[in-house]
C-alpha positions as CSV (number, residue, x, y, z in Angstrom):
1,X,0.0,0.0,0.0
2,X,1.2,3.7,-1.4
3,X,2.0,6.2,1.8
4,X,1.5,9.7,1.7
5,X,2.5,12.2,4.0
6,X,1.3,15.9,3.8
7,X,2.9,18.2,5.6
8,X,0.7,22.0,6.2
9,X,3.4,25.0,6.5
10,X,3.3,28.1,7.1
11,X,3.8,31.1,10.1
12,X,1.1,31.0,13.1
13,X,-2.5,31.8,12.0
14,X,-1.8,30.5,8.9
15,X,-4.6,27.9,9.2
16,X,-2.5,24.9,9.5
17,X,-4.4,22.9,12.3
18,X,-7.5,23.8,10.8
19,X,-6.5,23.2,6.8
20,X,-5.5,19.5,8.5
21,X,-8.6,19.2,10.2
22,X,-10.6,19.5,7.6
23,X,-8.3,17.7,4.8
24,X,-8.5,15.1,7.6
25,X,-12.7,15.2,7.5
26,X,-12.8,15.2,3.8
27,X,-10.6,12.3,3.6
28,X,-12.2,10.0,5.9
29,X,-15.2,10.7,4.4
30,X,-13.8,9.1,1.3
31,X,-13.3,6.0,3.5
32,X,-9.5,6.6,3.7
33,X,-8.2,5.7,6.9
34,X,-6.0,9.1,8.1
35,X,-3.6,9.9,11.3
36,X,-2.8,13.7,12.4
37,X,-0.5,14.5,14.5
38,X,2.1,17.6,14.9
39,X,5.5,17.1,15.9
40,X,9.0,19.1,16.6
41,X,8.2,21.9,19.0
42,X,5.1,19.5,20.8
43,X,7.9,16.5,22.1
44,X,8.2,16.4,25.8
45,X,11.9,16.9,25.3
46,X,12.0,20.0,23.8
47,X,9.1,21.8,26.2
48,X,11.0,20.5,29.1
49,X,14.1,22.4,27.4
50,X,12.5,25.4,26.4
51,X,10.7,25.5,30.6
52,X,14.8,24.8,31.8
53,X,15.9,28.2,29.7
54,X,13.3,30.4,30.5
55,X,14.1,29.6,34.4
56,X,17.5,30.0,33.4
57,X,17.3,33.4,31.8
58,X,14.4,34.2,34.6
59,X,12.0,35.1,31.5
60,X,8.7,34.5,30.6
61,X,8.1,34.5,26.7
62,X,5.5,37.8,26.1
63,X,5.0,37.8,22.4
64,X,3.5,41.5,21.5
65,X,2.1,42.2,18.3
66,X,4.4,44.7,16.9
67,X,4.1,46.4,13.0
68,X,7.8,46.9,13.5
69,X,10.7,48.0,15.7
70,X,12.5,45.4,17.9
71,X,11.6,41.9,18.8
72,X,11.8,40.1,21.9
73,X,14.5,37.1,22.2
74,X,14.1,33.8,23.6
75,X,16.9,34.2,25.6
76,X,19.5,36.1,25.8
77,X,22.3,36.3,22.8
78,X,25.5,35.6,24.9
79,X,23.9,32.8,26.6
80,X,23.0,31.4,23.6
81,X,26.8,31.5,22.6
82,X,27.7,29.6,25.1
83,X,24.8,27.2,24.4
84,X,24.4,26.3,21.1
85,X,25.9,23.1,21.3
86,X,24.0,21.6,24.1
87,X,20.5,23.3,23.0
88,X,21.2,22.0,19.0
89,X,21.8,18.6,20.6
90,X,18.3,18.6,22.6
91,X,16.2,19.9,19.6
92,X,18.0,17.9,17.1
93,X,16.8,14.7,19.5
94,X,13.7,16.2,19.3
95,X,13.8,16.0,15.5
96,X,14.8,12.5,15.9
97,X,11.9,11.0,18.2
98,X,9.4,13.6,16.0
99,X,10.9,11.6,13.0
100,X,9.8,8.2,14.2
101,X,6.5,9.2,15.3
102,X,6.0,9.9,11.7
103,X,7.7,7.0,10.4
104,X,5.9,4.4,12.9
105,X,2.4,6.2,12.0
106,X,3.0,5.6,8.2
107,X,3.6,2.0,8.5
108,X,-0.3,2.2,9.6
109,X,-2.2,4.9,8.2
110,X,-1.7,4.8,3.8
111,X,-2.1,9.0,4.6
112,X,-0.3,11.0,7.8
113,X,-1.1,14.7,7.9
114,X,1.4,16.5,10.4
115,X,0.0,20.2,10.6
116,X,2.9,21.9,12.2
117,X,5.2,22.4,9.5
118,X,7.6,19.1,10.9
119,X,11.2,19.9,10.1
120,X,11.0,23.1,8.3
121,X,9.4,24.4,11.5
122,X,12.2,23.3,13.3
123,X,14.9,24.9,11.0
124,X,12.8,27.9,10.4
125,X,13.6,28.4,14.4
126,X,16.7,27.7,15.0
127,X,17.9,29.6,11.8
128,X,15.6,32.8,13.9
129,X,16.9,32.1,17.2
130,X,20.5,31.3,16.0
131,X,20.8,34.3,13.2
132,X,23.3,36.8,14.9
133,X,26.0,33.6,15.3
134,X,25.5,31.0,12.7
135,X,24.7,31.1,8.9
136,X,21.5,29.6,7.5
137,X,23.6,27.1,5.2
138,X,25.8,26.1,8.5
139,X,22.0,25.0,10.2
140,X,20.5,23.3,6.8
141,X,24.3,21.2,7.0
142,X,23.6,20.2,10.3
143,X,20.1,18.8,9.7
144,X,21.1,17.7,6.1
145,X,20.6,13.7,7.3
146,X,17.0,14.2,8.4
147,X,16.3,16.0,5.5
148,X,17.2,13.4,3.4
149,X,15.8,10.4,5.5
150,X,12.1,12.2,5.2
151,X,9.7,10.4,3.5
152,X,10.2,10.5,0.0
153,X,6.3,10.3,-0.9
154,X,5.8,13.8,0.4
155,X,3.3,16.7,-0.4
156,X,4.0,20.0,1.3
157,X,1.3,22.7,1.6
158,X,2.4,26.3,2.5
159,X,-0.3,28.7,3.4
160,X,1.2,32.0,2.4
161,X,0.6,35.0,4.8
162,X,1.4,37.5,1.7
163,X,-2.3,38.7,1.8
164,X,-2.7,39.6,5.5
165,X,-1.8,42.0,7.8
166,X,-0.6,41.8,11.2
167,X,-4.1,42.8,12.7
168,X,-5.5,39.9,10.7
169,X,-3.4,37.0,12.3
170,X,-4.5,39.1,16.0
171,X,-8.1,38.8,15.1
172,X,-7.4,34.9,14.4
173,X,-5.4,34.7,17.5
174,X,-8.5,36.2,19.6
175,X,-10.6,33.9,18.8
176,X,-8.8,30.8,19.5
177,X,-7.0,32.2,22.7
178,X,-3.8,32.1,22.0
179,X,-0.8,34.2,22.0
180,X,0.7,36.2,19.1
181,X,4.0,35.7,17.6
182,X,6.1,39.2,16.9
183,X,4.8,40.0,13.2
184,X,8.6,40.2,12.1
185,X,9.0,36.5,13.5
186,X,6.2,35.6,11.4
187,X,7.2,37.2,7.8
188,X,10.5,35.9,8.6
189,X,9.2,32.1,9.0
190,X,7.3,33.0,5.5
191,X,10.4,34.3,3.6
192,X,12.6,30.9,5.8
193,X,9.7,28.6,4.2
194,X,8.9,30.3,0.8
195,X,13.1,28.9,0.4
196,X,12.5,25.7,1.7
197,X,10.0,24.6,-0.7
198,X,11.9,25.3,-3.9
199,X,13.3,22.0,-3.4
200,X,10.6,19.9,-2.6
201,X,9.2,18.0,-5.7
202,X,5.4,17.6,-4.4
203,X,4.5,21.2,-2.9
204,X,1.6,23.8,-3.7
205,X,1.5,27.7,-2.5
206,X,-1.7,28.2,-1.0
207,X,-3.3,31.8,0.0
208,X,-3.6,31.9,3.7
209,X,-6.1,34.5,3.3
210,X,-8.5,32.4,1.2
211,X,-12.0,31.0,2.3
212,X,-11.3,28.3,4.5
213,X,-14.1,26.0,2.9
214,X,-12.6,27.0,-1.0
215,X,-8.8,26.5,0.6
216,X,-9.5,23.1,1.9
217,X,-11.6,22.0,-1.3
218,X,-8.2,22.5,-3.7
219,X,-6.1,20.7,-0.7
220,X,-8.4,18.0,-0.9
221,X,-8.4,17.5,-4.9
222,X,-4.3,17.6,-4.8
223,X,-4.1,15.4,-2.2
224,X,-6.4,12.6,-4.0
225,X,-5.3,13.6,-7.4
226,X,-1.4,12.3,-6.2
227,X,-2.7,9.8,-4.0
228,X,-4.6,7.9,-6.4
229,X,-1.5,8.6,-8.7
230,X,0.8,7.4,-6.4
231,X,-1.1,3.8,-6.8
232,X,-2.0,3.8,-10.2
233,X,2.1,3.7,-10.7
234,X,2.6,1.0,-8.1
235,X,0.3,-0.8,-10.1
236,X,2.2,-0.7,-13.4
């Protein structure tokens, strides 16, 4: 049996939990037996990390909506410095385990749907965090063996924030109660993933700022359309 695994990319308030959701719906209703799951930031490892700096450093992470100006670190930079070895380790072990949830899930499930952007979420952070010390290239080298070992049957969906404004991704924020990411984070992550997927053979660009219902209806038609393509070839 063909696997597929979908990956939904793209800043916060992109609609990537929600695109998934209802890919997810849509599928199943097809009578195609579907797992979604997230990975990367959502491993116990790395929040128990991420809890250990911000005692550390004696900071809480605020994010504040901000048009422009200055954005709030994770930590601070000279820490970091002295850091980076030990903090690449724990979020590159993060990768790993986030890697074999994946893995064991499509050895059950002929289509996985991960809606937090798996790997290139990952990068797209550390390259952010890490951008006053180390070069993007010197961060895509260290992760180049999980890149490759990714599943080659692969469709990634970005939903592209070009067509919003900052006081769109608030309202969206509102209503689901969460908190906002610094609006320069988030066009940085777009510009990080807009890169990312120029290699990827399987990938569609997909307006963020689209009707959800419309959105999810060409997800849905790509996502059969190379499905069913997938085992036609096996076939042959």
């Amino acid at each position: 049996m063909n696997r597929l695994l979908v990956i939904f990319l793209g800043p916060q308030g992109s609609g990537k939990t929600t695109q998934a959701m209802l890919l997810k719906r849509k599928l199943e209703n097809e009578g195609y037996r579907i797992a979604i799951t997230e990975s990367i930031h959502y491993t116990v490892i790395l929040r128990g990390w991420h809890n250990f700096l911000i005692f550390l450093t004696k900071r809480k992470i605020r994010y504040r909506f901000r048009s422009e100006g200055l954005i709030e670190e994770f930590v601070e930079p000279s820490l970091l410095a002295h850091m980076f070895k030990v903090d690449f380790i724990i979020n590159f072990l993060s990768a790993i385990f986030s890697f074999l949830k994946i893995s064991l899930l499509l050895l059950f499930y002929p289509i996985v749907i991960e809606h937090e952007g798996y790997i290139y979420n990952h990068l797209a952070y550390l390259i952010f965090i890490y951008r006053k010390l180390f070069t993007i290239k010197f961060v895509l080298n260290m992760y180049k063996i999980l890149l490759r070992l990714m599943p080659c049957k692969r469709l990634v969906i970005l939903l592209d924030i070009s067509s919003l404004k900052s006081s769109d991704l608030y309202i969206r924020y509102k209503e689901r109660g969460s908190l906002s990411e610094p609006w320069y984070y988030l066009r940085y992550q777009a510009a990080i993933y807009k890169a990312f997927i120029t290699v990827e053979h399987l990938k569609i660009v997909l307006d963020a700022g689209m009707d959800k219902d419309i959105l999810a209806n060409i997800a849905y038609k790509l996502v059969l359309q190379i499905y069913k393509s997938l085992s036609a070839n096996s076939r042959t």
